[in-house]
PLY file of the C-alpha trace (Angstrom):
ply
format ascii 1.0
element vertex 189
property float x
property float y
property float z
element edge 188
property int vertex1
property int vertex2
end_header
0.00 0.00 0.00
1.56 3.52 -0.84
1.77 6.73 1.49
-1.12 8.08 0.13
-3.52 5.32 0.57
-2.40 4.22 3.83
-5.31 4.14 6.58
-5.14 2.82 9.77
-8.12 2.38 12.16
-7.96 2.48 15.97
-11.00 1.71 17.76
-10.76 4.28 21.21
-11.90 2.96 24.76
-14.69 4.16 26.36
-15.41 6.60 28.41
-14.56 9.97 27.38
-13.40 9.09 23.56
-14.10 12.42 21.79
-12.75 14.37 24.85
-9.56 12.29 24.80
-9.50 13.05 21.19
-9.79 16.32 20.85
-7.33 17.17 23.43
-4.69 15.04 21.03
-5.43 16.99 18.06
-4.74 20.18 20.19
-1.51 18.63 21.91
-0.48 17.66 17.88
-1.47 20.95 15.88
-4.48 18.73 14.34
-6.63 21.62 12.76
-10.52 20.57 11.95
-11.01 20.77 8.13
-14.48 18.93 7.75
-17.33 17.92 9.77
-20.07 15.72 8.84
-23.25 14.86 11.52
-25.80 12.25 10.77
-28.03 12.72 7.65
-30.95 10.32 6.48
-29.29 7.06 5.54
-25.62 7.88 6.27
-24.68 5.29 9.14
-22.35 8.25 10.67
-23.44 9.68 13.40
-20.33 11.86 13.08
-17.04 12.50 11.49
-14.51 15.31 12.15
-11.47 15.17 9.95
-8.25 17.19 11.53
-5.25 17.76 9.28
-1.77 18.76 9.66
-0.67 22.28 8.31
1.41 20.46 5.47
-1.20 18.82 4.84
0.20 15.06 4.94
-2.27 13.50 7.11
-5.61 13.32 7.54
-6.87 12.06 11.51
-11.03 11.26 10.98
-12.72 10.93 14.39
-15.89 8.84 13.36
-18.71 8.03 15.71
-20.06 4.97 13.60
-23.97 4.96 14.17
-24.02 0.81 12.68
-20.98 -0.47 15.15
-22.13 2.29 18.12
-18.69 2.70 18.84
-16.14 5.58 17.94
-12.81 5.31 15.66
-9.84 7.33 14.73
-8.97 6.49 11.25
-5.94 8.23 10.20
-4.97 8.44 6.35
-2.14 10.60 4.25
1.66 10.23 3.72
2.56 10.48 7.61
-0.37 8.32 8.36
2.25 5.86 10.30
3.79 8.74 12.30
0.63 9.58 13.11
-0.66 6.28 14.16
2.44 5.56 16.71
1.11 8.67 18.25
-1.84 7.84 18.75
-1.45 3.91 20.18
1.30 6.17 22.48
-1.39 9.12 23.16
-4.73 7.65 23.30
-6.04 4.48 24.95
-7.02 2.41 22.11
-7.73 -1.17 21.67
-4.52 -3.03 20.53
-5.00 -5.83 17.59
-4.15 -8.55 20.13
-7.09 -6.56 22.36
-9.51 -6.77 19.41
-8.58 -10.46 18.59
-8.51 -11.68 22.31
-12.11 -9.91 22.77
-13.49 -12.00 20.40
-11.76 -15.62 21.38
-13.01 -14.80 24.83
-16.67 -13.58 24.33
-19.09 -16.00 25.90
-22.22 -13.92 25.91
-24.38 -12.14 22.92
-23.53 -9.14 23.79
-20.01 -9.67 23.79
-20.01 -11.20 20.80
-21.72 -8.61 19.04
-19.59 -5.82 20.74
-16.48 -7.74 20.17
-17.11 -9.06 15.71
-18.24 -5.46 15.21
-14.47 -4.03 16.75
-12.83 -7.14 14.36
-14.75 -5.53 11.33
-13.08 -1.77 12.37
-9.80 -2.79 13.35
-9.50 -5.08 10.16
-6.88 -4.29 6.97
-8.48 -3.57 3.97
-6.15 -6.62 2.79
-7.76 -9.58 4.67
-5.47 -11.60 7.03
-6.29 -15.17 8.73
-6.87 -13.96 12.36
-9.62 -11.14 11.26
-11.01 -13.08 8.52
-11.25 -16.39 10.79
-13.37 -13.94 13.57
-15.47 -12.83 11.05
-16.49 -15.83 9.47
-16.90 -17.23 12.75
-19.67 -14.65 13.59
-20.98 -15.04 10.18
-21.74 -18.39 11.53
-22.56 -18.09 15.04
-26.03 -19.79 16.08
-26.98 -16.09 17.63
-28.91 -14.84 14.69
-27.77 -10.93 16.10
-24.18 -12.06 16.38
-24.62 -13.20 12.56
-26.35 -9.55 11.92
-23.28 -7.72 13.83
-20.59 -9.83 11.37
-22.14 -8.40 8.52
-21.84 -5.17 9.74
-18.07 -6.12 10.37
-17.78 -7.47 6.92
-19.24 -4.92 5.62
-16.34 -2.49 6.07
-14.15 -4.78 4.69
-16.17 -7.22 1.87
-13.58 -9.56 1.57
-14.00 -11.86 -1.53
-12.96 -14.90 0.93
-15.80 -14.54 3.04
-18.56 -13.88 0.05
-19.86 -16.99 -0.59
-21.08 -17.22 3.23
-22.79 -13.72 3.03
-23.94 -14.97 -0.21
-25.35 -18.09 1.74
-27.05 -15.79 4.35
-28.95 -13.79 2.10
-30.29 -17.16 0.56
-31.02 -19.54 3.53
-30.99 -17.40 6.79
-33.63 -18.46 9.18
-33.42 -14.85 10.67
-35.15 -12.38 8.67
-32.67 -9.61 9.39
-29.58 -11.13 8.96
-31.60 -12.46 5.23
-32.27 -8.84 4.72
-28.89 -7.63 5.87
-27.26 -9.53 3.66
-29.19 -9.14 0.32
-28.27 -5.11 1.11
-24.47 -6.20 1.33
-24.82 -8.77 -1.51
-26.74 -6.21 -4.01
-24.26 -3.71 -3.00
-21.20 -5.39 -3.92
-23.27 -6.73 -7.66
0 1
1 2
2 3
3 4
4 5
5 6
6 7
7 8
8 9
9 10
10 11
11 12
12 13
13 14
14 15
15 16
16 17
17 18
18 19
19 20
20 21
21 22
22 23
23 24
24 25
25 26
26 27
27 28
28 29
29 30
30 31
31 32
32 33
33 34
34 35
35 36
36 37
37 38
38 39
39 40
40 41
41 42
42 43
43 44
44 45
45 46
46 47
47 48
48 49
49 50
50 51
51 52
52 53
53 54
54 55
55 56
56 57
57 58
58 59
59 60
60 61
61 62
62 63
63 64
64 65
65 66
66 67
67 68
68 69
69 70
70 71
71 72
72 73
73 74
74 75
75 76
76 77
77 78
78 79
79 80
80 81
81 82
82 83
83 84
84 85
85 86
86 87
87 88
88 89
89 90
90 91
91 92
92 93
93 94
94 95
95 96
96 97
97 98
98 99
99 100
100 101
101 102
102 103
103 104
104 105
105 106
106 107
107 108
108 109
109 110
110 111
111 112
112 113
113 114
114 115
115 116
116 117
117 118
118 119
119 120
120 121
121 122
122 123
123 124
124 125
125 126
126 127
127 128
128 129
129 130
130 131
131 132
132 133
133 134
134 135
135 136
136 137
137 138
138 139
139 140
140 141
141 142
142 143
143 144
144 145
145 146
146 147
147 148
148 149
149 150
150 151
151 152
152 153
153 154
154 155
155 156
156 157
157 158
158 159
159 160
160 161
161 162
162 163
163 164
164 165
165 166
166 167
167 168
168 169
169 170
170 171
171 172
172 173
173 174
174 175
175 176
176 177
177 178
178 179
179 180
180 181
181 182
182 183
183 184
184 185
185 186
186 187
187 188
């Protein structure tokens, strides 16, 4: 991946995320350049983009209205300065964190809480740990633990894990995962 495509996600830890934030992009000479609240049928309940004065990265705060959980994604040339400031400055889930959450998660809840921070923290370019936790949602007997790992996919539609989303949309016995699916399905058509 070039400079200029580079984006890495960090999921923050609650409480106090978008105070904790803000006071980073202060301590760093982040300047907000674009805000976006929710509109009708935009799944972002916000987004703040901060950028450097040369310009050479971009740090997005997102409050994600589908995962309910808030994200620093942080793109541009310097996006890997950048992001060892931030897992030094903020407290953010580490990938062993994210992964671990998942292997560990007993209840529905924690399930759901812990495929939907798998689908954020993910690559764009799908490895074996993330894409093993997703398709292990995908298939979970919970039908809203299957509904969360579509949401997960769905930031990342890997073609590995297509023929299973593919499969939900067909033969789902819960109508919202069904209909959940078909969205993701038609999407990527």
């Amino acid at each position: 991946m070039n400079a200029m495509s580079q984006r890495i996600r960090y999921i923050i830890k609650p409480p106090g995320a978008y105070t904790a934030f803000r006071e980073f992009a202060r301590q760093h000479g982040l300047r907000i350049v674009d805000k976006v609240e929710r509109e009708a049928r935009n799944p972002i309940a916000l987004q703040e983009v901060f950028g450097n004065a040369d310009r050479t990265v971009g740090v997005h705060y997102i409050e994600d209205g589908l995962a309910e959980m808030p994200y620093i994604q942080v793109v541009g040339p310097q996006a890997e300065h950048f992001a060892r400031l931030v897992e030094a400055n903020l407290p953010v889930y580490s990938a062993d964190e994210v992964l671990a959450a998942w292997d560990s998660a007993s209840s529905v809840d924690d399930k759901i809480d812990a495929v939907l921070r798998v689908g954020l923290a993910a690559n764009p370019t799908p490895s074996p740990s993330y894409l093993g936790r997703i398709r292990a949602g995908l298939l979970d007997a919970a039908p809203e633990v299957r509904s969360a790992a579509l949401t997960a996919y769905s930031y990342h539609p890997w073609s590995e894990l297509r023929d299973v989303v593919e499969q939900i949309a067909r033969q789902d016995v819960d109508e919202d995962a069904r209909e959940r699916a078909r969205v993701i399905v038609d999407a990527l058509t």
